[in-house]
N, C-alpha and C positions, 0 to 999 in steps of 0.2 A: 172193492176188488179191482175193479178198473183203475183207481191211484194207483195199487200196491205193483199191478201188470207194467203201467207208465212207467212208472218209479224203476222196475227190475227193466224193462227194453232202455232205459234213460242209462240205464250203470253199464251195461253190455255196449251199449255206443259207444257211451267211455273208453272201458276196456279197450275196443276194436281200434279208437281213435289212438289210445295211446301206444298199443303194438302198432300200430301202421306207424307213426311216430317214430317209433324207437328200430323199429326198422330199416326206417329209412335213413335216419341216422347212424345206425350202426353201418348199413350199408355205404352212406359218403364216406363214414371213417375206415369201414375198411379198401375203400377204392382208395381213398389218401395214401395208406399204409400200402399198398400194393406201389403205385407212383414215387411213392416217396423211398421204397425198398431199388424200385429200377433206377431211380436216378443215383442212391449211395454205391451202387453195383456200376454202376454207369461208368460216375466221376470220380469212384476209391476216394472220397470226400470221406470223414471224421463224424457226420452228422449221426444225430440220434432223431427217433421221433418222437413229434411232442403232438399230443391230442387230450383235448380238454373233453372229459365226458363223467357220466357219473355211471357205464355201464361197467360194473365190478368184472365180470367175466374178458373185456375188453383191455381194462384198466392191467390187467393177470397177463394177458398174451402181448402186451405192450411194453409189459417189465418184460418180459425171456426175450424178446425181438430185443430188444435195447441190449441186454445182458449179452445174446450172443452177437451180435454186433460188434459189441466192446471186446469178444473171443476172436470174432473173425478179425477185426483190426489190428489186433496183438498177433495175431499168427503172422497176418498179411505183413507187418511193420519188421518181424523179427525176421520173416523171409526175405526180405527185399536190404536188410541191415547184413545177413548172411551171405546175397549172393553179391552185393559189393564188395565187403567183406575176401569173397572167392576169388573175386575177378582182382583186387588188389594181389592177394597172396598170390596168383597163379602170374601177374603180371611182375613180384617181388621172388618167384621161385627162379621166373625165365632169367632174370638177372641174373643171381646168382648161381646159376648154374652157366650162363652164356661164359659172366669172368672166367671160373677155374677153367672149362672146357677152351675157351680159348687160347688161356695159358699154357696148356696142353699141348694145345695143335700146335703153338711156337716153339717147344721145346721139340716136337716127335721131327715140325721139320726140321729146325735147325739141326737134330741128331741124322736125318735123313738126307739133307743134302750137303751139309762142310761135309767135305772128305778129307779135312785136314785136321778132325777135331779127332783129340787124344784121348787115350781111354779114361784119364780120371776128370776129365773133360764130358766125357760123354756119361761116366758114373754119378755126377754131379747132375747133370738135369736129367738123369733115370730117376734119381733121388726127389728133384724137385718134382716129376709126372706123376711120381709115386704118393707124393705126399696133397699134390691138388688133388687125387683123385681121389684119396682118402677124404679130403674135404666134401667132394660131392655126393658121396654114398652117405656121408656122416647126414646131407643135407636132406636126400631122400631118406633114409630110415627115419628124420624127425615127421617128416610130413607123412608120411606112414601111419606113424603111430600117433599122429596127430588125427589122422581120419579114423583108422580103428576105436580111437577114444573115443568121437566125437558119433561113430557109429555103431556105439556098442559092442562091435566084435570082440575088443579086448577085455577080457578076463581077469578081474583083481584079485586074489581071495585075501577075503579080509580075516586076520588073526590079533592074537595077544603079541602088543611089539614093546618092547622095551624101550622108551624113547635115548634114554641117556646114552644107554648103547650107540643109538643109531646116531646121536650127535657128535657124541666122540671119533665113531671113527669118520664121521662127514670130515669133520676140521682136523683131521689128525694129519687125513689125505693132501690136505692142504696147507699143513702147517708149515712145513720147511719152505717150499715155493714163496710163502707168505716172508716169513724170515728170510731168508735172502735177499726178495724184495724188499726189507726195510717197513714191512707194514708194522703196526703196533695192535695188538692179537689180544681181543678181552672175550674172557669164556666165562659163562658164568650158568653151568651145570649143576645142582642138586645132589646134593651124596645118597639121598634119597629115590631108590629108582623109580621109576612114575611110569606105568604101562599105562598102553592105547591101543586104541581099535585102529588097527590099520596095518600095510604089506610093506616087509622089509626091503624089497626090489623099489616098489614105488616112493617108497619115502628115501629113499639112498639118492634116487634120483632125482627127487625134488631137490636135496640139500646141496647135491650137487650142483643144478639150474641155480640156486639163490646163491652159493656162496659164488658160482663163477660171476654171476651177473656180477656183485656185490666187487668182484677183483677187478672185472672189466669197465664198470662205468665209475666207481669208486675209488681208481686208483689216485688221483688227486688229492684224495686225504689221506693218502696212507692209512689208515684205520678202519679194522673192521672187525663184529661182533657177534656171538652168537651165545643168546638168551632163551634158558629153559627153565618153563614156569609153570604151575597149575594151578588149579579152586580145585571145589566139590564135584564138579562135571567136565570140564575139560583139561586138556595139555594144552599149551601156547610154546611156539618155538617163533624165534623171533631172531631176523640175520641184518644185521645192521652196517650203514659204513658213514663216514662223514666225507662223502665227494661230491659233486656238483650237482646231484639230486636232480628230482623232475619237477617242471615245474606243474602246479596247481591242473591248470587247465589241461595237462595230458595223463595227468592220476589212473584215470578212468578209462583210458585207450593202451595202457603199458600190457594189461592181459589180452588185449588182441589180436587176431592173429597175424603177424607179420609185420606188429610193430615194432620201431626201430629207433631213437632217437635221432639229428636230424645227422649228427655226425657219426651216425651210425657206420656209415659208409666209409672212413678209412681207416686204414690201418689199424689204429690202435682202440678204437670201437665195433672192427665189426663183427654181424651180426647176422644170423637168420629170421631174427624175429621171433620163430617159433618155439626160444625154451620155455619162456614165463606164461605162454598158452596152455603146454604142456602140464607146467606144473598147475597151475589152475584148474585143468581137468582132471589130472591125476589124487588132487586134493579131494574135489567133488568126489571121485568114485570113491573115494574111503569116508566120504562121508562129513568130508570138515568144510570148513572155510576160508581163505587166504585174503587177507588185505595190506594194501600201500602208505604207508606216511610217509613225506618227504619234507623236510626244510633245509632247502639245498646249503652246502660248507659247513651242517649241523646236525643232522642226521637224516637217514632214508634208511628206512626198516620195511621189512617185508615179514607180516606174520601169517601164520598159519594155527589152526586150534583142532584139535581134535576129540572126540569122544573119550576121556579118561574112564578106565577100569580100574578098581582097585582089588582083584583078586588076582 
């Protein structure tokens, strides 16, 4: 009897010894985990924590602590990618709005003080005020509708769109300008109509953003294309040109907002930067996807795919 009593106060020691143990251990690791949460909070460092133990209830709240970590880093990375991002475009907006408006103010005084200028003299830079300043509202409604996009205000409603429709009359609108220019013009539309999910406003004005881009940076090949295709599940429209293309390393920055290429800036480049953001966004809200290939003096395509309906 007295063994069996040994025996049982001998296991209960046990017991006691090894929760005091595992206690105390649990307790260093979670003072680590506290220390090692204040210093990622600290120094906006990347670190995850690492703790070697074999307590399964630990090992559980060490996975979600790491996991939202990697959520809070991703928020924090896209934030801080967004307000550069702002501070470029608002520093790319002031620009472009400083030129027209100054050209502006040259015109209103020189109309304001020659008292010797004649009236088709004076009708001539009303025309030119008229037409900067059409430039800068063109400038403000993009970036409008670039923030409404970007903050949900704007409203798509998505319906059954006939895509061939909407391809034709995109390039229709652009056909003579093209012809005139000397461009060489390949369409290559479907006699088969192919509907999609998506809004005849917003896809009018993607075609438009792609096919102007395509006339704008493209013009050095003379040639430009627009390709409508499908499968089982989607539509694919694809606006193609053979001009001096992007290279590789800016692929990934052309949907940005306010980018530009570097000759963007004269005359015969330039730019806002904010159509091909636009269309980006405008694509998302309907639900598809857009992407770039480029091999410059051999093609730069810009596709877009959409949810195919077949009823």
């Amino acid at each position: 009897m007295i063994i069996l009593l040994l025996t049982i106060i001998l296991i209960l020691i046990c017991i006691i010894i090894f929760q005091y143990i595992s206690r105390r251990e649990r307790s260093v690791n979670l003072k680590y985990i506290e220390n090692k949460l204040k210093k990622i909070k600290k120094e906006k460092t990347n670190e995850k924590i690492l703790v070697v133990t074999e307590d399964k209830e630990l090992r559980k709240l060490l996975i979600e602590i790491n996991s939202l970590l990697d959520f809070s880093q991703k928020v924090f990375a896209d934030y801080t990618k967004k307000e550069i991002s702002m501070v470029k475009m608002l520093s790319n907006i002031s620009h472009d709005l400083k030129t027209p408006l100054t050209v502006v103010l040259g015109y209103i005084e020189t109309i304001k003080l020659d008292r010797d200028i004649n009236r088709e003299e004076r009708e001539i830079l009303l025309s030119k005020v008229h037409n900067k300043t059409l430039e800068v509202i063109e400038l403000i409604n993009k970036f409008f509708d670039l923030a409404k996009l970007e903050s949900g205000d704007k409203e798509i409603p998505i319906t059954r769109v006939n895509i061939n429709e909407v391809c034709r009359k995109s390039i229709l609108d652009f056909y003579e300008n093209l012809t005139v220019k000397g461009y060489e013009v390949n369409i290559e539309i479907p006699e088969t109509n192919i509907y999609a999910l998506g809004n005849i406003e917003a896809l009018e004005r993607v075609m438009n953003n792609l096919i102007s881009n395509a006339i704008k940076y493209g013009s050095d090949g003379k040639h430009i294309g627009l390709n409508l295709s499908y499968d089982d599940d989607f539509t694919y429209v694809e606006v193609w040109d053979k001009g001096k293309g992007i290279d590789e390393i800016n692929v990934e920055k052309v949907f940005e907002r306010m980018y530009t290429l570097e000759d963007s800036r004269n005359k015969l480049y330039q730019g806002s930067g904010l159509g091909l953001t636009i269309t980006k966004r405008l694509i998302e809200k309907l639900g598809g996807e857009i992407s770039l290939k480029s091999k410059p003096h051999e093609r730069t395509s810009f596709t877009f795919k959409l949810k195919r309906i077949t009823y």
